[in-house]
N, C-alpha and C positions, 0 to 999 in steps of 0.2 A: 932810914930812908931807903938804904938798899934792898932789905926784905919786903918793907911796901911795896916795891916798883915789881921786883920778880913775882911778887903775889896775885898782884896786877894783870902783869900779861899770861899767865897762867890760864883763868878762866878766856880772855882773846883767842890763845892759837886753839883752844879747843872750841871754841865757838867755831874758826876758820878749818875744824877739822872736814876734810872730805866725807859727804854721805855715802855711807857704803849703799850696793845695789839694791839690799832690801826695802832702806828707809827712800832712795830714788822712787820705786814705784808705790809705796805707799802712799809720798806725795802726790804723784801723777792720778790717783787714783782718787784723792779727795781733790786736786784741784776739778776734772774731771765730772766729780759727781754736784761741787757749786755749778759750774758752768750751765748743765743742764736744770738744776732748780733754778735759777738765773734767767735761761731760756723760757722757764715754764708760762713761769709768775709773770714778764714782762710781757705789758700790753702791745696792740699790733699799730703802728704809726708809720701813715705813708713817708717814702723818705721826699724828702726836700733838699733845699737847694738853699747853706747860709750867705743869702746875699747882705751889700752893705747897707745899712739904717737908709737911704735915702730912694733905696727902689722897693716895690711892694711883693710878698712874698706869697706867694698861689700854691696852694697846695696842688696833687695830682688828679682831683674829682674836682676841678675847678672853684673850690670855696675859698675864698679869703681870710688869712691869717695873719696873726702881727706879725708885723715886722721883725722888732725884736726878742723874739721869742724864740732859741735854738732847738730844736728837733732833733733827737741823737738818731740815726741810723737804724730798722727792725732789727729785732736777733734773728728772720727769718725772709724770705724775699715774699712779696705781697701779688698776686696774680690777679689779673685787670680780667672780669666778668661779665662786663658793662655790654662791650658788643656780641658776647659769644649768648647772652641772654633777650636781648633788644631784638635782632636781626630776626630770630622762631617766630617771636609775637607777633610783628608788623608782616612776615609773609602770614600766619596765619589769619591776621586781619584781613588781609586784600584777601583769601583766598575765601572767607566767608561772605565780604561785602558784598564783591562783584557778583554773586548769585543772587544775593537779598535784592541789589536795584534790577537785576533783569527778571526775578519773578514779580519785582511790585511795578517794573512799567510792561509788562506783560498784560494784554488786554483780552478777555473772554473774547469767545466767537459773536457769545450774543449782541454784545455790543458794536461787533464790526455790523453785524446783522440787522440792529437797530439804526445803525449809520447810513447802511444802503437801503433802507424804508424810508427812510426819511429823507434821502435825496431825490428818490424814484417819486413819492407823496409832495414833494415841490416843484418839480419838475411837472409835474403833471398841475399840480393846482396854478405856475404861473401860466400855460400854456393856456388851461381855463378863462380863467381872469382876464390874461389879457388880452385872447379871442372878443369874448364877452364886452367888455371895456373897448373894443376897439368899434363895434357893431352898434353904439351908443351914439360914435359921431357923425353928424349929417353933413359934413363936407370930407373933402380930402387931408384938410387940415387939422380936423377935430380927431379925427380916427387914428393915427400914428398918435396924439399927445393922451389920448385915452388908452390904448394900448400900453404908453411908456409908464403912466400910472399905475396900471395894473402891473406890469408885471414888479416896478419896484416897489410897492406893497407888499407882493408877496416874498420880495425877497428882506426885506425887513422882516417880516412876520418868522422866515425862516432864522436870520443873522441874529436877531435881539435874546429869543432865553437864555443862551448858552452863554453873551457876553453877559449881560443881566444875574447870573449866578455867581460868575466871577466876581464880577463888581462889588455883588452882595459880600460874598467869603472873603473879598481884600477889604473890609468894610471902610465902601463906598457906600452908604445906604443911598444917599440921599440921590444920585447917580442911576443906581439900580432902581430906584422906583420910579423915577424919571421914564428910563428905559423900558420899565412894564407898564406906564401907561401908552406911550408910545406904540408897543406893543399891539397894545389892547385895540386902540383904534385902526391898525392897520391889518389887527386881524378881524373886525366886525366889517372891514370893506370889502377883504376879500369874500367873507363868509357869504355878503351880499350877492357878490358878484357868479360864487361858484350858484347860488341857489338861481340867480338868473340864466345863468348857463345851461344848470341841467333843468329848468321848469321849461325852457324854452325848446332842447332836446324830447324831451320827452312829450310835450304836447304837440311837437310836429310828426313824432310818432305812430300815440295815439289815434291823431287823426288821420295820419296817413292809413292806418290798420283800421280804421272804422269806416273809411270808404271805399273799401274793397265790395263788390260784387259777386255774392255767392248766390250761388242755384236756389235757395227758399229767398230771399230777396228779389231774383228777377222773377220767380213763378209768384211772388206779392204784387210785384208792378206788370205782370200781363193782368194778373186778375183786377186789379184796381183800374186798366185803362181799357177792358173790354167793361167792367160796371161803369163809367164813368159815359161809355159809347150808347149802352143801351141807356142809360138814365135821357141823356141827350133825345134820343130818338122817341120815346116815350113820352116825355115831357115835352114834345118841342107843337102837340096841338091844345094842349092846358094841361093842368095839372088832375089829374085824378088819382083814385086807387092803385093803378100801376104804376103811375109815376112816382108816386112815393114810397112801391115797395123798389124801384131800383134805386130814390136816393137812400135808403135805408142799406141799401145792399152796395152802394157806395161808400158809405162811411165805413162797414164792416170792411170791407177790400182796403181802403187806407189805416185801421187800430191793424190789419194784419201788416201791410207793409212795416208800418212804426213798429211795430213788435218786433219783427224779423231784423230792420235796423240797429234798433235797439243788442241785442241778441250780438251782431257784429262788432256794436260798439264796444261792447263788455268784452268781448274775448280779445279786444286789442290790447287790453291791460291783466293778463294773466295773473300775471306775480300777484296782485294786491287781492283780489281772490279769490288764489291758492293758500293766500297768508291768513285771510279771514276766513279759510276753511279752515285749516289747521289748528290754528288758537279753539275754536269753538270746538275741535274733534277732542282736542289736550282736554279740554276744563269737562266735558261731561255736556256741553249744552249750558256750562252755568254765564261763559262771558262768548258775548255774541258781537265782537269790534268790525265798524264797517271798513270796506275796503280804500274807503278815502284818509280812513285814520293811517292805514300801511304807508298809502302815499305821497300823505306827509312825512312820514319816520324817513321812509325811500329819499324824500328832496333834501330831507335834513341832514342825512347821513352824508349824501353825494355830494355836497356841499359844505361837510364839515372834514370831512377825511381829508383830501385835497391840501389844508389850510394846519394841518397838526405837523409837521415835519418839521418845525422848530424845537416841537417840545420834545419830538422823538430824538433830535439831534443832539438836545438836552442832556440826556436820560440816556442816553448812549456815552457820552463823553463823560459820562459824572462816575461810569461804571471801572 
């Protein structure tokens, strides 16, 4: 029994013997090199927080985890990249945006251009209108309610395309078509009304410029009222041979005054022509249009321009 025991502690104190310094760092050296494979291999896990089973446990990128589930600590500290990568983007956002909505609400010139035509073209067409439209009523009371007609037709005529487009593109159809029939009627009155404006202009005109008194006109009506004196004096003891060569020579004195009239007439209205010389000088001789055809196009025109400034308003804000 005594040999067993001393045999016993034999292998103990040399187990409890001191490592000498060589075998001290050789351990250091292997524990050392675990550690770092240790480091390698280990996955990256934000650290948390082991709270008790009865509160809920958030990780650090705000997503929800179990409860019960313990998270050991990283082997390395974990660097939060969330704001240092977010913050670039969003100023570079805003630095491209704000260029993109000032060049798309950025309007051409021509549109600003198409905007002041179109108020100068209604402005001028209500002024028309409801001159015209006032000159219709025959008392004091009819005149101001004709005028107020006119001019709010044409300002319909101007206000309706532009809402009317909207309408359409928010599809309202039924709305917008409403609106362009509306439209429609209140632009065929004004169109009326510009065409009585300017017909009634221009043949106060004409006539003014056709009775003008020019030098071959009064030397027509001396000569027709010294033929007119001798016809008298001739024929005043019957009618013979002479007296019929002076009424003969009276009619000639009045085909000249008519002529010479005439002649005055024509050159009150130049424009219509000058138009109908033109076109026929263009074609060769081949279209020969009378000068009444011009002065229709002339009433049509001056009558239809006046009445367009809605669609220009249109066409300008669509730009």
């Amino acid at each position: 029994m005594v040999d067993d025991s001393v045999a016993s502690t034999i292998p103990d104190q040399a187990a409890r013997r001191p490592k000498t310094p060589a075998e001290r760092q050789r351990a250091y050296r292997q524990r050392k090199r675990q550690r770092q494979i240790a480091a390698a291999s280990a996955p990256a896990a934000p650290a948390t927080e082991i709270l008790p089973p009865h509160q809920p446990v958030t990780s650090a990128v705000g997503l929800p985890v179990t409860s019960n589930v313990t998270v050991s600590p990283p082997a390395f500290p974990v660097t939060p990249v969330t704001l240092a990568v977010t913050v670039p983007l969003c100023a570079d956002v805003t630095h491209v945006t704000e260029p993109h909505s000032q060049a798309t609400n950025r309007r051409p010139i021509s549109s600003h251009g198409l905007t002041v035509a179109a108020l100068l073209l209604a402005a001028v067409g209500i002024t028309m209108n409801g001159w015209f439209a006032q000159t219709l009523g025959s008392t004091d009371f009819a005149g101001p309610l004709f005028l107020a007609i006119g001019v709010a037709s044409d300002l319909v005529a101007l206000a309706v395309p532009p809402t009317a487009i909207q309408l359409w593109l928010a599809r309202r159809r039924a709305t917008a078509v409403i609106a362009w029939l509306v439209w429609f009627a209140t632009f065929v009155f004004a169109v009326t009304s510009g065409i009585g404006f300017a017909s009634v202009n221009i043949a106060d005109v004409t006539l003014t410029r056709a009775s003008r008194v020019t030098p071959s006109v009064t030397i027509a009506q001396d000569a027709l009222r010294d033929a007119v004196a001798s016809r008298n004096r001739e024929c005043a003891g019957g009618v013979g041979r002479f007296c019929r060569e002076r009424e003969q020579a009276v009619a000639d004195r009045q085909r000249a005054l008519d002529s010479a009239l005439g002649a005055v007439e024509h050159a009150a209205d130049p424009q219509t022509d000058a138009a109908a010389k033109i076109v026929a000088w263009l074609s060769g001789g081949a279209a020969k249009p009378e000068a009444d055809a011009f002065a229709m196009l002339r009433l049509i025109l001056l009558a239809l321009l006046p009445q367009i400034g809605g669609i220009l308003l249109m066409i300008g804000r669509s730009r």
